[in-house]
RODO-2510 file (C-alpha; in nm, 4 decimals, decimal comma):
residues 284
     n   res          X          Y          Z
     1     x     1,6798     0,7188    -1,1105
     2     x     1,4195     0,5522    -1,3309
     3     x     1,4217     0,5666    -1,7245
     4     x     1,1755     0,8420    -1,8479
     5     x     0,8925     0,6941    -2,0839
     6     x     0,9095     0,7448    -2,4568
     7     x     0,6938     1,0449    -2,5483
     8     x     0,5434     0,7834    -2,7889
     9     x     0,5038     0,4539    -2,5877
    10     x     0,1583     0,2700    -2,7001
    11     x    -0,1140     0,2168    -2,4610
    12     x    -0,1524    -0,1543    -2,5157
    13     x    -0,3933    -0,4186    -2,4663
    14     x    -0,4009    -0,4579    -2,1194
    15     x    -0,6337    -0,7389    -1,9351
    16     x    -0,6508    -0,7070    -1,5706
    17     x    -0,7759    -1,0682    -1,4083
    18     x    -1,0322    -1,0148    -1,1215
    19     x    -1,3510    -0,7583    -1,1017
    20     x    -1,2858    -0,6651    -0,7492
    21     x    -1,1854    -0,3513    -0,5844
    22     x    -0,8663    -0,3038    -0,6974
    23     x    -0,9153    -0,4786    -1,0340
    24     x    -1,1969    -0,2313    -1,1018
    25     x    -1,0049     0,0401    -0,9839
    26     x    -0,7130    -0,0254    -1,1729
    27     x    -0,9264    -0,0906    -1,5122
    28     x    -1,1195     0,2295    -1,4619
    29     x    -0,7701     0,4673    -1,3968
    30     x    -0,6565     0,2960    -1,7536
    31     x    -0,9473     0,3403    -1,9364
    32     x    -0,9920     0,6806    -1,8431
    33     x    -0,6252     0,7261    -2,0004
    34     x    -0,7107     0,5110    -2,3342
    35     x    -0,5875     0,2123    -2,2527
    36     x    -0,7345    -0,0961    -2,3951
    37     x    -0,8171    -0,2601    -2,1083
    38     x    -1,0348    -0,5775    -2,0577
    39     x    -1,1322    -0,7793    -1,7441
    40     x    -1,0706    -1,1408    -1,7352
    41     x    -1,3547    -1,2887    -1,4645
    42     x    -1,4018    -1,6857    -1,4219
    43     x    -1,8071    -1,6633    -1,3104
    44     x    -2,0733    -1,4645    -1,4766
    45     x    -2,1105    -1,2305    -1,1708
    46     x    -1,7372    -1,1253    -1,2223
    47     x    -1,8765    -1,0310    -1,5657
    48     x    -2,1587    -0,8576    -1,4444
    49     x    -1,9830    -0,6378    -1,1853
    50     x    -1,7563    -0,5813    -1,4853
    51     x    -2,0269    -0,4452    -1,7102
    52     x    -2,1667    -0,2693    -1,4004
    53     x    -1,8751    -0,0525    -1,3776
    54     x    -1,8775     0,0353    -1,7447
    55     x    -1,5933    -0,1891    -1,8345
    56     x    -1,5608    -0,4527    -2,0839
    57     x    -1,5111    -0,8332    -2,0422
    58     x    -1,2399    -1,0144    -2,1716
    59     x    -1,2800    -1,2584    -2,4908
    60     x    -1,0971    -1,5467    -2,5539
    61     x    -0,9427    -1,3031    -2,8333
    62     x    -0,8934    -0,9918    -2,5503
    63     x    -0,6625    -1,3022    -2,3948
    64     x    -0,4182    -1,3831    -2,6970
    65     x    -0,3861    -0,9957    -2,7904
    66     x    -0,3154    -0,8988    -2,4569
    67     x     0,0440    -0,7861    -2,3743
    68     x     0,0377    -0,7789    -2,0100
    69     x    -0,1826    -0,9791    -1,7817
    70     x    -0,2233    -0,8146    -1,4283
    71     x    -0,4006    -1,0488    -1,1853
    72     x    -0,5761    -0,8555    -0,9419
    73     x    -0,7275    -1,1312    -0,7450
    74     x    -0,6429    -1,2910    -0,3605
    75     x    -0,2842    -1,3771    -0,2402
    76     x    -0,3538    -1,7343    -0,2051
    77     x    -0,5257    -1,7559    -0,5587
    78     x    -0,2310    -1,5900    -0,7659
    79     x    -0,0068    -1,9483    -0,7914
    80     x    -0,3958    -2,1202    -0,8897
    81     x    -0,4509    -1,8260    -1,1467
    82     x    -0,1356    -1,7611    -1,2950
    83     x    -0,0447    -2,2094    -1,4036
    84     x    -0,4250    -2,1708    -1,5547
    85     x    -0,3472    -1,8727    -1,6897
    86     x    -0,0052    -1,9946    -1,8293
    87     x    -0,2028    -2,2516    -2,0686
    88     x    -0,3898    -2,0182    -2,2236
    89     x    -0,1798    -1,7068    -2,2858
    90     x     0,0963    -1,6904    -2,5579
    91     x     0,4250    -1,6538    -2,4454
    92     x     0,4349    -1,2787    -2,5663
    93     x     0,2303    -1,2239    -2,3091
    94     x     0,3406    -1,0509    -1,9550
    95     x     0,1705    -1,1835    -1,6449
    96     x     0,2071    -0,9488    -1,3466
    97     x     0,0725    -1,0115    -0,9715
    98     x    -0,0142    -0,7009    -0,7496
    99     x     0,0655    -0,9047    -0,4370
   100     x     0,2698    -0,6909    -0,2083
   101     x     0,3977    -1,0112     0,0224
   102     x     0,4506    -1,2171    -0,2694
   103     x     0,7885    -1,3164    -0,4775
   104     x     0,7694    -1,2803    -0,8658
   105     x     0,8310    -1,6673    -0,8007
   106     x     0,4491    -1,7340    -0,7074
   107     x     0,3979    -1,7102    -1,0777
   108     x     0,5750    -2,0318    -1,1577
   109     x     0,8693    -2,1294    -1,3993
   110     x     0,7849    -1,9260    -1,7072
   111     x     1,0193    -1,9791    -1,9613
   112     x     1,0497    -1,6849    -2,2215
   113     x     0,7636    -1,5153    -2,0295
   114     x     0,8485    -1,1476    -1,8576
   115     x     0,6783    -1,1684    -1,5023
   116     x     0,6673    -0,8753    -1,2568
   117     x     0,4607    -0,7286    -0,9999
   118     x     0,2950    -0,4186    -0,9588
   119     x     0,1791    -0,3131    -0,6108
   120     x    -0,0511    -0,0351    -0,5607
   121     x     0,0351     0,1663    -0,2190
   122     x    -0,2973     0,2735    -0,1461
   123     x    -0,5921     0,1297     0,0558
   124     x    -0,8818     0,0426    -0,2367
   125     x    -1,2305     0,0068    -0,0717
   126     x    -1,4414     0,0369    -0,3479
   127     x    -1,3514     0,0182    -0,7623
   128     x    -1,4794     0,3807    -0,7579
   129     x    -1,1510     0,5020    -0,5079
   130     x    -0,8948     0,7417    -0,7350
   131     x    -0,5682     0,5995    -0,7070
   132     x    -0,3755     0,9259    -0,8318
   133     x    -0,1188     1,0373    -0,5726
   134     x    -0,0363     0,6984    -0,5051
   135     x     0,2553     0,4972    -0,5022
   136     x     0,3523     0,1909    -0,7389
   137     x     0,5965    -0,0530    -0,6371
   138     x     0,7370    -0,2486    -0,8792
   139     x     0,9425    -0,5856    -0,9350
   140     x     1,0473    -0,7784    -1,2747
   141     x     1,3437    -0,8597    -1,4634
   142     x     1,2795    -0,7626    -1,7969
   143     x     1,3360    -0,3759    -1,8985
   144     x     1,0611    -0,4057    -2,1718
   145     x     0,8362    -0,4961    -1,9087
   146     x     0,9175    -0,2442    -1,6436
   147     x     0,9067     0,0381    -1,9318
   148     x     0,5961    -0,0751    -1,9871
   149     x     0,4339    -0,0990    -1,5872
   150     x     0,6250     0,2475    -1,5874
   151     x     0,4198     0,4033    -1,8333
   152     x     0,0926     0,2786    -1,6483
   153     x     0,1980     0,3859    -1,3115
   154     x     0,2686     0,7243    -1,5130
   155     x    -0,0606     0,7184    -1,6519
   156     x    -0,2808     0,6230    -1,3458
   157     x    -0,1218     0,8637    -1,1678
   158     x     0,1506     0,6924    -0,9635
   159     x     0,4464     0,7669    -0,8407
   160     x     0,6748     0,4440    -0,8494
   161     x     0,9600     0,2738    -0,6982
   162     x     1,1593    -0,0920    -0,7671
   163     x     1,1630    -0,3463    -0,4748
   164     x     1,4192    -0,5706    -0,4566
   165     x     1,3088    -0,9509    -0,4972
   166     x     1,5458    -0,9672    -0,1527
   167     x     1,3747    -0,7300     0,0701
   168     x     1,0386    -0,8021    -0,0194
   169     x     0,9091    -0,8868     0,2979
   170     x     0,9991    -0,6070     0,5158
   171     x     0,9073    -0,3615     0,2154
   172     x     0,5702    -0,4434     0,2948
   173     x     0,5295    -0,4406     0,6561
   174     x     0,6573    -0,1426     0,6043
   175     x     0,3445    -0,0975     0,3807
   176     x     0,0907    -0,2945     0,6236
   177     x     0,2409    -0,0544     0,9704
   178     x     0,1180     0,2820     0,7494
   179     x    -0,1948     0,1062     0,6871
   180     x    -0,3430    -0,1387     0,8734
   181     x    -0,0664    -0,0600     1,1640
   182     x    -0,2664     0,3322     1,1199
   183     x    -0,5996     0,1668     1,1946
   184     x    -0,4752     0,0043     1,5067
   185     x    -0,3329     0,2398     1,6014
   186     x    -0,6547     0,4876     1,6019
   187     x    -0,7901     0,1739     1,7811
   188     x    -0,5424     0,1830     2,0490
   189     x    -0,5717     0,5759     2,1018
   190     x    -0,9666     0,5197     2,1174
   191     x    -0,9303     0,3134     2,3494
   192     x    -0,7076     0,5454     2,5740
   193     x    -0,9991     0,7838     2,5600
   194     x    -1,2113     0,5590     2,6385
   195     x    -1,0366     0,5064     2,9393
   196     x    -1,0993     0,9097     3,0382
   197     x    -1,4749     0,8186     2,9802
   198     x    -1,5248     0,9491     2,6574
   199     x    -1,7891     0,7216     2,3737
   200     x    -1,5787     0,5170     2,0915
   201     x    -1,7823     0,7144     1,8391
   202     x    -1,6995     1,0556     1,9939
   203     x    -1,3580     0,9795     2,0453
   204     x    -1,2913     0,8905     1,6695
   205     x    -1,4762     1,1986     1,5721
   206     x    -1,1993     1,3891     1,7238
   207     x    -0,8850     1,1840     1,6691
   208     x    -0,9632     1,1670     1,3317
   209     x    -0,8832     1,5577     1,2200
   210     x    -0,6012     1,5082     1,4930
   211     x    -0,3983     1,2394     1,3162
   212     x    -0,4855     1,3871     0,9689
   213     x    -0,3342     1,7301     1,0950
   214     x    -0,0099     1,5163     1,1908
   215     x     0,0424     1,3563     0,8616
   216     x     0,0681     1,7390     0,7361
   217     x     0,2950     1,7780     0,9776
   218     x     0,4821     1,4669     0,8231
   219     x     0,4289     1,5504     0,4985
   220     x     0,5242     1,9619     0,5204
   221     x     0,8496     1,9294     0,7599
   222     x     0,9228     1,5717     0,7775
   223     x     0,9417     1,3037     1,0188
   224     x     1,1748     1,4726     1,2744
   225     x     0,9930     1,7830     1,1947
   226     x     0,6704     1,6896     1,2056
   227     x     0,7178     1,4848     1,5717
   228     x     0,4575     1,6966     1,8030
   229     x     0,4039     1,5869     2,2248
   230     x     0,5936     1,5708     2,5506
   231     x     0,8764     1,3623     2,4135
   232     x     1,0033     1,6335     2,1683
   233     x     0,9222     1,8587     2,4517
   234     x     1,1140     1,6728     2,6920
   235     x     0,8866     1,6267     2,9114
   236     x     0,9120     1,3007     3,1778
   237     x     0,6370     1,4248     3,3956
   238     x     0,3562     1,4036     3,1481
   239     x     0,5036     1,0957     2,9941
   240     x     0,5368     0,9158     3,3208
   241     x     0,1699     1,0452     3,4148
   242     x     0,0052     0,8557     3,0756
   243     x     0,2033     0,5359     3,1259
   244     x     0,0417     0,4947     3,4749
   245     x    -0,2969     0,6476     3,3341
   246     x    -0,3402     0,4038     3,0482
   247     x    -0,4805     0,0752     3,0206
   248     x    -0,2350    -0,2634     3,0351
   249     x    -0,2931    -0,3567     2,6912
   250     x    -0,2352     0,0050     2,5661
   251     x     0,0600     0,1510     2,8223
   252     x     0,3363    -0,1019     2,6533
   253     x     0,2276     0,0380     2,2815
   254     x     0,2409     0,4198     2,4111
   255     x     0,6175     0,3091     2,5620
   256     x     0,7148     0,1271     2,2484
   257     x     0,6272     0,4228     2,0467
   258     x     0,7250     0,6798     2,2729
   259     x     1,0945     0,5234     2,2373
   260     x     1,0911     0,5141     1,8553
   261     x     0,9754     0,9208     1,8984
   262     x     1,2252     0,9633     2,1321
   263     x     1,4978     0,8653     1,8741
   264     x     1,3526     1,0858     1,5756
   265     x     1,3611     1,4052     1,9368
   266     x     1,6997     1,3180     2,0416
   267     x     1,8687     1,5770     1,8577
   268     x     1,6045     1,8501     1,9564
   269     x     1,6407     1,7361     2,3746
   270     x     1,8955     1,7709     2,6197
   271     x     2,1310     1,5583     2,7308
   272     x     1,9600     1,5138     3,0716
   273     x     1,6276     1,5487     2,9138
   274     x     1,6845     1,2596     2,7450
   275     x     1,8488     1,0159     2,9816
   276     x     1,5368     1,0753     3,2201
   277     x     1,2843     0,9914     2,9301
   278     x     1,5156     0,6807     2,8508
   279     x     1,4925     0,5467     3,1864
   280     x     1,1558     0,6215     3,2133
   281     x     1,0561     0,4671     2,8952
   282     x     1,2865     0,1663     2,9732
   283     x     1,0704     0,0311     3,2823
   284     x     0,7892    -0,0383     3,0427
***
């Protein structure tokens, strides 16, 4: 159960390193809440999309006031960033990655500096994108500093959660599959329609509301709950009939996830029913 923020706690200085999407994004949500937030860019167009977005760059003085440094910039560049970075900051100063993949160990050996990461659970396209109703997940080892990336997450809007250093990597593909995995996903189901004849475009056009209506489904009753087609229904005979209908680079992904459904079904099938969808589902 996470610590409830101080009715008091101080919005302060904040400088988030990169103008991109999400470093806009994430400047914007804090501004918007009174935070003061400045962006850190290393080229003058970084400052320019800065000041295009209404936000202010970050001074030499923005960097030593600063108590957290969030570096919203490409996986590969946070070790780069964060040693340069290191040289200029004072110690009193937090730096915190938004890397989902990455250990809090990418930011190097920082003696008496607090370190964490803050990942955003949302899919930022453009700085404008609200990131209320989202999810935080968060890593560090210093209370102060979680209190503080608490009251943030609070304050943009997030709900948040701690990842253990451990588990990292399979906390986000669990990330990527509800993401990414989604848009391959639609992909893949285009593609089935596509083998009935129907236009990419078209077929999108209607999948689209379709999927949406099943993560209500998800989000009203549940995984279990929310589980809609002929494996909850038990039925082998339309299964069997898509398997041989589909394409051969689609049929194994319809099996695949047609067993994982089957598990979340199992206790809404009989016993029979199920043992023929096993078998069925087995062969692929």
């Amino acid at each position: 159960m996470k610590a409830p923020v101080p009715a008091k706690a101080k919005r302060v200085p904040v400088v988030i390193v990169g103008a991109g999407r999400l470093g806009g994004a994430l400047a914007l949500a804090l501004q918007a809440k009174r935070w003061p937030v400045r962006v850190h860019s290393r080229d003058d167009a970084g400052r320019e999309r800065t000041r295009a977005l209404g936000l202010k760059p970050a001074t030499a003085g923005d960097l030593k006031k600063a108590r957290v440094c969030v570096l919203c910039v490409p996986d590969a560049a946070v070790p780069s960033v964060s040693e340069a970075l290191s040289r200029e900051l004072p110690r009193t100063v937090a730096l915190v990655h938004t890397a989902g993949a990455l250990p809090l160990s990418v930011l190097g050996a920082q003696r008496s500096r607090a370190v964490g990461s803050f990942h955003p659970l949302c899919a930022v396209s453009s700085a404008h994108d609200s990131l209320a109703g989202h999810t935080a997940a968060i890593s560090t080892r210093s209370p102060a500093l979680r209190a503080l990336l608490q009251h943030m997450a609070e304050d943009v809007g997030f709900a948040m959660f701690d990842v253990p250093e451990a588990h990292r990597a399979a906390y986000h593909a669990g990330a990527v599959l509800s993401a990414g995995g989604l848009v391959s996903l639609a992909d893949a189901a285009v593609g089935a329609l596509g083998a009935a004849g129907i236009e990419p475009e078209a077929a999108l056009k209607a999948l689209l509301p379709l999927m949406r209506s099943a993560l209500r489904g998800i989000e009203a009753r549940g995984l279990s709950g929310g589980l809609t087609g002929p494996i909850v229904r038990g039925d082998a005979g339309v299964v069997a009939a898509h398997l041989s209908a589909l394409p051969a680079d689609i049929a194994p992904l319809y099996a695949l996830l047609s067993r994982r459904a089957l598990r979340l079904a199992s206790g809404r099938l009989q016993p029979e029913q199920r043992a023929t969808l096993e078998a069925l589902l087995a062969k692929k």
